[in-house]
C-alpha positions as CSV (number, residue, x, y, z in Angstrom):
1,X,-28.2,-5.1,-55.5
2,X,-28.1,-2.1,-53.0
3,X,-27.1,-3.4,-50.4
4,X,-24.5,-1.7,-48.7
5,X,-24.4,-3.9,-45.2
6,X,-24.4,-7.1,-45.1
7,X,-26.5,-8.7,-42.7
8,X,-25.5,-12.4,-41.8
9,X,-28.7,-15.0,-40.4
10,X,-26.9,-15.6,-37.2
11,X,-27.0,-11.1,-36.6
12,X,-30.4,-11.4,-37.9
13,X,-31.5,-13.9,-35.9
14,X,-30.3,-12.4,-32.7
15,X,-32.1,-9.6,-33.6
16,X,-35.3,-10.8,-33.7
17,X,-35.1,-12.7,-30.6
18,X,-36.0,-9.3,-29.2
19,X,-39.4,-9.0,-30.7
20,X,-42.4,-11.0,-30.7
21,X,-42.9,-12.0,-34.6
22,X,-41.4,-15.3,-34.3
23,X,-38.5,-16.7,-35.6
24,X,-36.1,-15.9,-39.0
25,X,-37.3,-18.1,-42.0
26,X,-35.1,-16.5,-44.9
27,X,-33.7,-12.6,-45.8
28,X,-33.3,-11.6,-49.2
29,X,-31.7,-7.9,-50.2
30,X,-34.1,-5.7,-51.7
31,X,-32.2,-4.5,-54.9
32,X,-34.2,-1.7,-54.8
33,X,-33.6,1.8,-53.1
34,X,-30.2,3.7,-53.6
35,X,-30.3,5.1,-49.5
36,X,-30.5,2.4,-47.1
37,X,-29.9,-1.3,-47.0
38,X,-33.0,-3.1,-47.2
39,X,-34.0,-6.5,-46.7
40,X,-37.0,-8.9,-46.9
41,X,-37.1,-10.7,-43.6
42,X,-39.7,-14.0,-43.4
43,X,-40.4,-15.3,-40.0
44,X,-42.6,-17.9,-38.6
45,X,-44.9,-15.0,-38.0
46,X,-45.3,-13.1,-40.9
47,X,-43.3,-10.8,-43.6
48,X,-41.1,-7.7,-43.3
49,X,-39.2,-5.0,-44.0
50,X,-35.4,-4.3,-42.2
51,X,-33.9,-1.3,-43.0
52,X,-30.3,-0.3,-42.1
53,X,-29.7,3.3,-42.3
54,X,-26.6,4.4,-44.5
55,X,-25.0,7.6,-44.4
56,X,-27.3,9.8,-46.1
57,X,-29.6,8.7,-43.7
58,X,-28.9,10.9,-40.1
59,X,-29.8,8.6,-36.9
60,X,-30.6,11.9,-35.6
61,X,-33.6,12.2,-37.9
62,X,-35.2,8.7,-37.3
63,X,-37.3,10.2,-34.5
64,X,-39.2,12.3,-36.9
65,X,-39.3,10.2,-39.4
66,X,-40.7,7.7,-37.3
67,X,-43.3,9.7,-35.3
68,X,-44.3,11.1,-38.6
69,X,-44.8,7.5,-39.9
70,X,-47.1,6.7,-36.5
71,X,-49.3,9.9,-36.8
72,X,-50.2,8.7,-40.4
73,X,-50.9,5.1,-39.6
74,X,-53.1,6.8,-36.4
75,X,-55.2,8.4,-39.1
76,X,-55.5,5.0,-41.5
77,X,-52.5,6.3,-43.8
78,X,-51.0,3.4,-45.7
79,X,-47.6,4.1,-44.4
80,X,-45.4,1.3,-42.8
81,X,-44.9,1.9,-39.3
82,X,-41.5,1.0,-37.3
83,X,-41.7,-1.6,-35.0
84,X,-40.7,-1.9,-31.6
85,X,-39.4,-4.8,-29.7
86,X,-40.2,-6.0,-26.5
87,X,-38.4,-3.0,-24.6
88,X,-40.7,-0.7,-26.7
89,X,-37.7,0.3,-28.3
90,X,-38.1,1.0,-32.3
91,X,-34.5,2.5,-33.4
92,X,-31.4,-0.2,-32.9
93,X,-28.1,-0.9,-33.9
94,X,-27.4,-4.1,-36.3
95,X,-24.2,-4.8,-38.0
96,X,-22.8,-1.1,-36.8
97,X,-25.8,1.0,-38.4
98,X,-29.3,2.4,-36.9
99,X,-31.8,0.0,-37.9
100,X,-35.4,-0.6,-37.6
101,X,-37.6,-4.1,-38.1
102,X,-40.7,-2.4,-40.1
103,X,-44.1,-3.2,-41.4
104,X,-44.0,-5.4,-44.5
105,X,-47.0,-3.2,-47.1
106,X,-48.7,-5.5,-49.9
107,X,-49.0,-4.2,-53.7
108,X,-46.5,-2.7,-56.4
109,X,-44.8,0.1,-57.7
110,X,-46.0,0.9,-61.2
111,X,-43.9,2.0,-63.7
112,X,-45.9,3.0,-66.3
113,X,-49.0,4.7,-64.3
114,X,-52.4,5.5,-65.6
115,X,-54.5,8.3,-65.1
116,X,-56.4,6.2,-62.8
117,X,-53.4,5.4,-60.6
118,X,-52.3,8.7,-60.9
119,X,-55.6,10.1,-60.0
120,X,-55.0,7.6,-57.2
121,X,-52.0,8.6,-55.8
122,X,-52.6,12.3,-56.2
123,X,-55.6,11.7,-54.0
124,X,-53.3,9.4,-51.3
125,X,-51.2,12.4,-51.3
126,X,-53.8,15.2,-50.6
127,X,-54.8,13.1,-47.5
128,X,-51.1,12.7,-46.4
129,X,-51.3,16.4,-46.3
130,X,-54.4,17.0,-44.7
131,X,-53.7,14.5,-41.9
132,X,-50.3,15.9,-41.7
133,X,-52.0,19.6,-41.2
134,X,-51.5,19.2,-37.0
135,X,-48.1,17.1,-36.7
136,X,-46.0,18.8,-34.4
137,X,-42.4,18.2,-35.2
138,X,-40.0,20.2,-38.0
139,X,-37.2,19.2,-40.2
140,X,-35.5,20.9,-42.2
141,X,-35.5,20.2,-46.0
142,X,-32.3,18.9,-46.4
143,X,-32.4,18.8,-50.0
144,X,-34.3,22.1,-50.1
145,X,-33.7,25.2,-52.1
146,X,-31.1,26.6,-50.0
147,X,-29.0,24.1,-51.0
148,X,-28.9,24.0,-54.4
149,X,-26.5,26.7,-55.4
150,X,-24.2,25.0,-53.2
151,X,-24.9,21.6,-55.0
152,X,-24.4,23.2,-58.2
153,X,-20.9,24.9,-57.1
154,X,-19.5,21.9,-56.0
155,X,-20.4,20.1,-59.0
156,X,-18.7,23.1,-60.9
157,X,-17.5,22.6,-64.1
158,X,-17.7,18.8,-63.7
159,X,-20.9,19.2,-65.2
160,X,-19.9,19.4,-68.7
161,X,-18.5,15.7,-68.4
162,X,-21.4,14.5,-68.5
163,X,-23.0,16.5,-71.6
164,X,-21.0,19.9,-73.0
165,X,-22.7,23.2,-72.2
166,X,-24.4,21.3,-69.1
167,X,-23.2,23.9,-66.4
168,X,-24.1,27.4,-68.5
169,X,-27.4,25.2,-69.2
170,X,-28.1,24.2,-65.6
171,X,-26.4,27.8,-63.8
172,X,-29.3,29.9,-66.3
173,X,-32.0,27.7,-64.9
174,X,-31.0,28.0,-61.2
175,X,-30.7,31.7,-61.3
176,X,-34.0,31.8,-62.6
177,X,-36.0,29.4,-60.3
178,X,-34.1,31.2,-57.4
179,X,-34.9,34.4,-58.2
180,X,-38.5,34.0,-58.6
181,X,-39.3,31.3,-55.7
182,X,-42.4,32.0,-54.2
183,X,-41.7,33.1,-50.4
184,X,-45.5,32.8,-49.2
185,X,-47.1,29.9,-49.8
186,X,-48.4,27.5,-47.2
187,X,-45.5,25.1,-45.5
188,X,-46.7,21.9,-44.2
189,X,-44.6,18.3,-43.4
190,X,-44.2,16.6,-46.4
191,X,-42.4,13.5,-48.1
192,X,-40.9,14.9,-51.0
193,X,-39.8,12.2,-52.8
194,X,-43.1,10.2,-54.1
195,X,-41.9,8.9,-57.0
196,X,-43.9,5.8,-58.6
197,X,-41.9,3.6,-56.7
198,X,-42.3,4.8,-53.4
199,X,-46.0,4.2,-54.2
200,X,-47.7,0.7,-53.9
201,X,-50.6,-0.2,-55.8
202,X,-53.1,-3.0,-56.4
203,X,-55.0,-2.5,-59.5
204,X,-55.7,1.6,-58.8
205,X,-55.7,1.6,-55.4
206,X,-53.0,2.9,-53.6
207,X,-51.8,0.1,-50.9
208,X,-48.9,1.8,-49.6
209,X,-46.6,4.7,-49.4
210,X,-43.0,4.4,-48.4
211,X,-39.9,5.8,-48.3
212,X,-40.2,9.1,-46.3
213,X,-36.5,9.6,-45.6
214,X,-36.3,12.8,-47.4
215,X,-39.8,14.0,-45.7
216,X,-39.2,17.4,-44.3
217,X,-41.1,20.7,-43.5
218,X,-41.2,22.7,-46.5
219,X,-43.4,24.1,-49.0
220,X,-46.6,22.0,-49.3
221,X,-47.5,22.6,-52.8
222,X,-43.4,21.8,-54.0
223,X,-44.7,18.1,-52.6
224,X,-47.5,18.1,-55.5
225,X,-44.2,19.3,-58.0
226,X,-41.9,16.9,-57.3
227,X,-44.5,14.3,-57.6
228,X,-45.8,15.2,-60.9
229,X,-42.1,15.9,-62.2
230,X,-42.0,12.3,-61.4
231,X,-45.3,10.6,-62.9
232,X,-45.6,12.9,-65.6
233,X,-42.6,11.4,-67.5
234,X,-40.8,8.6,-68.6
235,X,-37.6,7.2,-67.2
236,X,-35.8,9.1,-69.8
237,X,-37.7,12.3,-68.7
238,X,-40.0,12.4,-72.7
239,X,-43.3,13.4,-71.2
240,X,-46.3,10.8,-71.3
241,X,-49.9,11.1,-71.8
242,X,-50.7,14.0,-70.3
243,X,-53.9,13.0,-68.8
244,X,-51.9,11.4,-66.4
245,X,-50.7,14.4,-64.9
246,X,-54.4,16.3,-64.8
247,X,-55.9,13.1,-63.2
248,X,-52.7,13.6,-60.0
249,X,-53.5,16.8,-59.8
250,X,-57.7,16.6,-59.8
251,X,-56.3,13.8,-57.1
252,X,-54.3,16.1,-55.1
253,X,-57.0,18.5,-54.8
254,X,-59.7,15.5,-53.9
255,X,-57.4,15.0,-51.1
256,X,-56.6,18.2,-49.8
257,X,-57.1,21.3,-52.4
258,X,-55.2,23.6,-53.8
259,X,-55.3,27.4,-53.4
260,X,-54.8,30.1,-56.2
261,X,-51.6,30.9,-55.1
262,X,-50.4,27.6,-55.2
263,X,-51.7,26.3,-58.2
264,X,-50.4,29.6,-59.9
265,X,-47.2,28.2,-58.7
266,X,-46.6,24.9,-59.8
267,X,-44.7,25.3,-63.1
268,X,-42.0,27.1,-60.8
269,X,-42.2,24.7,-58.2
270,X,-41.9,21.9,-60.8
271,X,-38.8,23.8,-62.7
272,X,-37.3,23.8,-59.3
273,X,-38.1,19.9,-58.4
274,X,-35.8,19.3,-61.8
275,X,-33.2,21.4,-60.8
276,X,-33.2,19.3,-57.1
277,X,-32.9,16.3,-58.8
278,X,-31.0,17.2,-61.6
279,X,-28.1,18.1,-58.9
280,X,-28.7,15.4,-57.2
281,X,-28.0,12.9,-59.7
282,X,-25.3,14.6,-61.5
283,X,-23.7,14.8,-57.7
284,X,-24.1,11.1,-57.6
285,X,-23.1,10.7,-61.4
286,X,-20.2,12.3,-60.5
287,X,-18.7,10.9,-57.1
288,X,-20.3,7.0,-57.5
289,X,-17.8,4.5,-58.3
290,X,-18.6,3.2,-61.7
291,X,-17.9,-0.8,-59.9
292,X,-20.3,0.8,-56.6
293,X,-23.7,-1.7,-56.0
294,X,-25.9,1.7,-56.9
295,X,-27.0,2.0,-60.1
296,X,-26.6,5.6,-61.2
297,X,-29.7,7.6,-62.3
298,X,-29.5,9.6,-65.4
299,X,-29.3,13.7,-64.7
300,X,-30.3,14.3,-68.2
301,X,-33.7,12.8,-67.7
302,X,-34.6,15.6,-65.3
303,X,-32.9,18.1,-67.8
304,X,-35.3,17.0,-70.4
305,X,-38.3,17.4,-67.6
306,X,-37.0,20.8,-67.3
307,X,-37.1,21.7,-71.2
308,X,-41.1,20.3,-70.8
309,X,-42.0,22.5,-68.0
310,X,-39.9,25.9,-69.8
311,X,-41.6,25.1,-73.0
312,X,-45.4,24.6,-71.8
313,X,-45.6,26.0,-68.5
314,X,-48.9,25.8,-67.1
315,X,-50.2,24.1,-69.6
316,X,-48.7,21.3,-68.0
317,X,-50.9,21.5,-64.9
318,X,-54.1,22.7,-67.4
């Protein structure tokens, strides 16, 4: 389960004694989600989500995330909003982290998504965007592409633990992406993570979108990469039907649009979303206990994603 703070009823219950949604029921840990602790929380009122904020998780950066949250639910965004207690407070401390009692969303993360869903999502995304087009406040990217040389260094040689020849492999592809990032494309706030999980559907509608603790101010179209690195290919990173990745993209544009420029640049973008999460995995491959509660991702599924996206380039975004 990842759960990294443990929540007992009588903390829990003290908690909610500051809001009005009724009294604690039962709390079960959410084994999902490698960044916060989560739980599902039952009350005589209703369902919902508490999150406590681990380390990779700044309490500094719960304002935006949470004002970024209410300007999407102000425009009918599925997006779960924090809630605040009596005080009007929405940011406390439980157990010795930030934490936050937060709308429970109905539906389910697929894992195998069709075109529909994809279409679906690609769609939810484009009016994420759009709605997003007037929100005020920056972040940084902090998993953006200044940082991945860094990543990679401190990685180093390491690398080849996991599979020999991973850190010439890996150093090639980074000097490549870097050298020919695009440096003029439209920036915009986005969430840039929305993998299948972090997407709830019933049947092919999209009921939800969650998880926005990496959202950031960065490249819009990169946004549209990283999400079609993500539904484009198995867990093991072997591409799928590739009509599921045209039907995210025809989504995207639905929702929003895409310019020349930008569509031009997806098969960089996307190289460049592998190499993010390629570092970020092998980081965590790396430095994770192997007796930790996080179940490690596999880097070599976004190696293989990489391979895809060298080999066909934009055919994958035909």
């Amino acid at each position: 389960m990842a759960v990294y703070t443990q929540v007992s009823a009588e903390a829990l219950g003290g908690f909610l004694s500051g809001f009005d949604h009724g009294e604690l029921v039962s709390v079960k840990g959410i084994a999902e989600g490698v960044e916060n602790s989560n739980y599902l929380v039952d009350t005589t009122q209703g369902r919902f989500i508490l999150t406590l904020y681990e380390k990779r998780v700044s309490a500094g950066d719960l304002p935006f995330f949470l004002a970024m949250l209410d300007h999407l639910a102000g425009r009918g965004n599925p997006v779960p909003r924090a809630l605040p207690d009596r005080a009007g407070t929405a940011i406390h401390q439980l157990e010795g982290r930030p934490a936050c009692l937060i709308e429970f969303l109905t539906g389910v993360s697929v894992s195998h998504p069709t075109a529909a869903q994809a279409r679906s999502a690609g769609a939810a995304m484009g009016r994420m965007h759009g709605d997003l087009v007037d929100f005020p406040l920056v972040r940084a990217n902090s998993m953006g592409v200044e940082t991945w040389r860094p990543l990679f260094d401190r990685c180093g040689r390491d690398l080849d633990g996991i599979v020999p020849g991973l850190y010439d492999r890996v150093g090639g592809a980074l000097d490549q992406v870097l050298a020919a990032w695009p440096a003029d494309l439209p920036v915009g706030t986005i969430h840039a993570d929305l993998f299948p999980d972090n997407v709830l559907m019933r049947g092919d509608a999209v009921t939800g979108l969650i998880d926005f603790y990496f959202a950031c101010t960065d490249i819009r179209a990169f946004d549209l990469a990283v999400m079609h690195s993500a539904w484009s290919f198995d867990a093991q990173g072997d591409p799928i039907d590739p009509a599921v990745g045209r039907a995210l993209i025809r989504g995207y544009q639905q929702g929003f649009g895409l310019t020349a420029a930008e569509r031009a640049a997806l098969p960089q973008l996307a190289k460049g979303a592998c190499i993010r999460f390629l570092l970020s995995r092998a980081w965590d491959w790396l430095n994770t206990p192997a007796d930790a509660m996080v179940t490690r991702k596999d880097p070599l599924a976004y190696l293989r994603r990489l391979q895809a996206y060298e080999a066909q380039g934009a055919a994958c975004f035909a």
